[in-house]
C-alpha positions as CSV (number, residue, x, y, z in Angstrom):
1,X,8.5,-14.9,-21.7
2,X,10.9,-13.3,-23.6
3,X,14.3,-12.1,-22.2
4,X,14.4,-8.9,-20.6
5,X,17.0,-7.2,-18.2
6,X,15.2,-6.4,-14.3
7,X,17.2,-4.1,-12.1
8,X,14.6,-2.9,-9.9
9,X,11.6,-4.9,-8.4
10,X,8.8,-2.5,-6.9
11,X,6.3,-3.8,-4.6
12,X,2.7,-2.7,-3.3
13,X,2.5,-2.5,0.5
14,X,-1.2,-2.9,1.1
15,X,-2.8,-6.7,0.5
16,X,0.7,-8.1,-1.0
17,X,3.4,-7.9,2.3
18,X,0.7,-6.5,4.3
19,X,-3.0,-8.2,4.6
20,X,-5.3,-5.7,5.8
21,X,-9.0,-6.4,7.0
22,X,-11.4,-3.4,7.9
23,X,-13.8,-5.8,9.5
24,X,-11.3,-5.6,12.8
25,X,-12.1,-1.7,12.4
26,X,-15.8,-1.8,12.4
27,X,-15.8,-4.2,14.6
28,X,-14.4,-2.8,17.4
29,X,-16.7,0.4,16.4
30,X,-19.6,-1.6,17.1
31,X,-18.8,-2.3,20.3
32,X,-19.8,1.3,20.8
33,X,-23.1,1.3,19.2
34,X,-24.2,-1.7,17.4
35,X,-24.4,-1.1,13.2
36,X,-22.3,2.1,13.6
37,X,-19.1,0.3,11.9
38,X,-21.7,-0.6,8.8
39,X,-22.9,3.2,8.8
40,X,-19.4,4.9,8.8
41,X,-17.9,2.2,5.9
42,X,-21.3,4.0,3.8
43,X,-20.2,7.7,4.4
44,X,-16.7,6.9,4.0
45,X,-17.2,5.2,-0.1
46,X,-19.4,7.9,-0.2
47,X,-17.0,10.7,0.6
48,X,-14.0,8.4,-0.8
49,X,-12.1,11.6,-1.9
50,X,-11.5,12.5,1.5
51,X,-9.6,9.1,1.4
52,X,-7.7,9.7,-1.5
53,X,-7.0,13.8,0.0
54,X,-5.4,11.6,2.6
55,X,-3.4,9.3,0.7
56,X,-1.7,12.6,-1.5
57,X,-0.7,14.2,2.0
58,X,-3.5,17.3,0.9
59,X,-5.4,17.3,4.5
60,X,-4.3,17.1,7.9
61,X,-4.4,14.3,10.2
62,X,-6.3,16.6,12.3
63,X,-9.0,17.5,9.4
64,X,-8.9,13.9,8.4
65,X,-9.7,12.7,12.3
66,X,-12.3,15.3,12.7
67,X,-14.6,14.2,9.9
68,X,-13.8,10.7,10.8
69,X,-15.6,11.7,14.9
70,X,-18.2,13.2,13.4
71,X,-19.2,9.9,11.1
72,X,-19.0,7.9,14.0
73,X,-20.8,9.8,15.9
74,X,-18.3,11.4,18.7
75,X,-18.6,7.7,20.1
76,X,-14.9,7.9,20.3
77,X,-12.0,9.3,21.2
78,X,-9.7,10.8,18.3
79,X,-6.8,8.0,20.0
80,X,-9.6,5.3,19.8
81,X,-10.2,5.7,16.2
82,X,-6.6,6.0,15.8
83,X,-6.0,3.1,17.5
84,X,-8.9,1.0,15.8
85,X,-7.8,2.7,12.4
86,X,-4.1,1.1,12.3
87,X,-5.0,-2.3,14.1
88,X,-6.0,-3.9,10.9
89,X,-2.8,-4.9,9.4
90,X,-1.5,-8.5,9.9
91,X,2.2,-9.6,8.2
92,X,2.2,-12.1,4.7
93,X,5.5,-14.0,6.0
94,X,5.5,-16.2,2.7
95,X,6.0,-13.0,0.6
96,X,8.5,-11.2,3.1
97,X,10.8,-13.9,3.5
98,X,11.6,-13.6,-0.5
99,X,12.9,-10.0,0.2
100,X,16.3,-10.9,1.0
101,X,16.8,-13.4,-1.8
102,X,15.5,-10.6,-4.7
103,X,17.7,-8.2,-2.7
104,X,20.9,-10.0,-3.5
105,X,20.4,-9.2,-7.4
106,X,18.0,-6.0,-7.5
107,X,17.2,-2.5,-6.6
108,X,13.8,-3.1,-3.9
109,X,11.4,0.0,-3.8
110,X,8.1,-0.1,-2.1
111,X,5.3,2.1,-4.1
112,X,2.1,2.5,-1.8
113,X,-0.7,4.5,-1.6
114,X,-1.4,4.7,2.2
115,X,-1.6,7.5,4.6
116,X,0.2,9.4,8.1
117,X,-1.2,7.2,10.7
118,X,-1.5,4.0,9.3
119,X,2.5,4.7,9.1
120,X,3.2,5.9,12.3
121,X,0.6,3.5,14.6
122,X,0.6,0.7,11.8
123,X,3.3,-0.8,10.0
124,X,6.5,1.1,9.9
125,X,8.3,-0.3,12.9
126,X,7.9,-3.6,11.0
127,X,11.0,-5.5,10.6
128,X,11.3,-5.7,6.8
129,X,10.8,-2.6,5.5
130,X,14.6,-2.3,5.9
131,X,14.9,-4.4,3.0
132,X,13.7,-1.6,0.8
133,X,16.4,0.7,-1.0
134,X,13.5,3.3,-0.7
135,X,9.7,3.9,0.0
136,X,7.7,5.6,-1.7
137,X,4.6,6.4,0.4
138,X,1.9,8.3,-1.1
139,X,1.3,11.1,1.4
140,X,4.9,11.9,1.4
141,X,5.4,12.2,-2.4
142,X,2.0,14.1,-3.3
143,X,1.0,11.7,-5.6
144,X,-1.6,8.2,-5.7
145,X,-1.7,5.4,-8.0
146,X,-2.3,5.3,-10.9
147,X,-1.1,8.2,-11.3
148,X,2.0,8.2,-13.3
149,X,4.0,10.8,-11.8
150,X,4.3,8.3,-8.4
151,X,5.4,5.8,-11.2
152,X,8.4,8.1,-12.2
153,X,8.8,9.0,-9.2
154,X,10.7,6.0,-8.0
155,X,12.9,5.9,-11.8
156,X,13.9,9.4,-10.7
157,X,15.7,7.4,-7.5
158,X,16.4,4.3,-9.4
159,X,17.8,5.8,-12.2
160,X,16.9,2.3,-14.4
161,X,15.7,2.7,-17.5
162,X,11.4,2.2,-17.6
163,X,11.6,-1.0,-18.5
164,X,14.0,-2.6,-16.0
165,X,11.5,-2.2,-13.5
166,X,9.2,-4.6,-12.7
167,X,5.9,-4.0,-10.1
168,X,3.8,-6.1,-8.3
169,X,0.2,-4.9,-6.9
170,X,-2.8,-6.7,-5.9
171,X,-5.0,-4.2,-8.3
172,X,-4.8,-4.6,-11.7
173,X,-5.6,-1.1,-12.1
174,X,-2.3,-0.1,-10.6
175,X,-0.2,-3.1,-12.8
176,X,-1.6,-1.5,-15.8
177,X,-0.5,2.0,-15.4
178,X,2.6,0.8,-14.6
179,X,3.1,-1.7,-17.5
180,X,1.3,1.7,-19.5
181,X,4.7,3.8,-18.9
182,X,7.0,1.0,-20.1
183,X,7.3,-1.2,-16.8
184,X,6.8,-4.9,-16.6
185,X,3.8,-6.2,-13.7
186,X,2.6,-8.7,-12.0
187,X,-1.1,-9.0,-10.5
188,X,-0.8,-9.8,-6.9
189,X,-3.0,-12.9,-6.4
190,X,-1.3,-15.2,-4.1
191,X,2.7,-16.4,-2.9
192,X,2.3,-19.7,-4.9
193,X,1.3,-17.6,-8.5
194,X,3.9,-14.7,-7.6
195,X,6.7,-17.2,-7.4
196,X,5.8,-18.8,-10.6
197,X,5.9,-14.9,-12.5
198,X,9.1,-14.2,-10.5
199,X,10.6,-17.5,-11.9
200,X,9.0,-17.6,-15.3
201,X,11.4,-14.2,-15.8
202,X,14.4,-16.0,-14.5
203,X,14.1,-13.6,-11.2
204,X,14.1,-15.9,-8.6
């Protein structure tokens, strides 16, 4: 690896500090009607730029809620779904517990595309996040990955050069884009492998 000056480590929310499972979601819609969980996931990939609407903060948590009742059949109750909707996040302790060490020598932004409630009634009372210098959620800064405007986005606060930054995601996708605008990346596959890349660069 050749020699290269890091000032500000970025890292995805989603899959790499926080595991997220949707079975717990259709799960607990089954319990309603039996297959209904299956049935929704199908209109949802189908109608996956309603997702994406949501992630860039274009629709309302009231529009977004409403189409979400009528996939699932009015079986629920818009604080049901919300409820389901942000209770499938769990915490990768491995992962967090090398915040405070990177902190000591580095600028820590979090870049994430993610939406209004799964803030609000799923992760953001967690602990960590204080570690952060800033987040940048995708709803609040109009833009998704891999976009590059949410990439510049966080130079704009940093104020490092393009290629002291450094991102880790567990999509590829994203990790190219960013590595496309002059960033360095990592591919988010596991602790044991993201220490290794972190060390291999003389980060950790």
């Amino acid at each position: 690896m050749i020699d290269r000056k890091y000032s500000a480590i970025v890292f995805d929310l989603g899959q790499v500090l926080i595991p997220f499972d949707y079975n717990i979601f259709i799960n607990a819609i089954n319990k309603h009607k039996n297959g209904l969980g299956e049935e929704f996931v199908k209109k949802y990939n189908a109608n996956y730029e309603i997702h994406r609407d949501f992630e860039r903060g274009k629709i309302s948590e009231v529009y977004f809620i409403g189409q979400m009742l009528e996939w699932l059949e009015h079986k629920i109750s818009s604080e049901e779904f919300i409820k389901y909707w942000s209770s499938i996040f769990s915490v990768n302790e491995d992962v967090i517990a090398l915040l405070p060490e990177l902190k000591k020598n580095y600028k820590l932004y979090l870049l994430s595309n993610t939406n209004s409630i799964h803030k609000k009634f799923g992760y953001q009372d967690y602990a960590f996040l204080k570690q952060f210098d800033k987040l940048f959620l995708s709803h609040e800064v109009g833009f998704i990955k891999p976009e590059e405007a949410i990439y510049r986005a966080v130079e704009i606060v940093s104020g490092f050069p393009s290629e002291e930054h450094i991102f880790i995601d567990d999509v590829m996708e994203y990790v190219d884009a960013a590595k496309s605008i002059g960033w360095d990346g990592i591919h988010f596959v596991g602790y044991g492998d993201l220490v290794e890349n972190l060390r291999e660069r003389k980060i950790l």
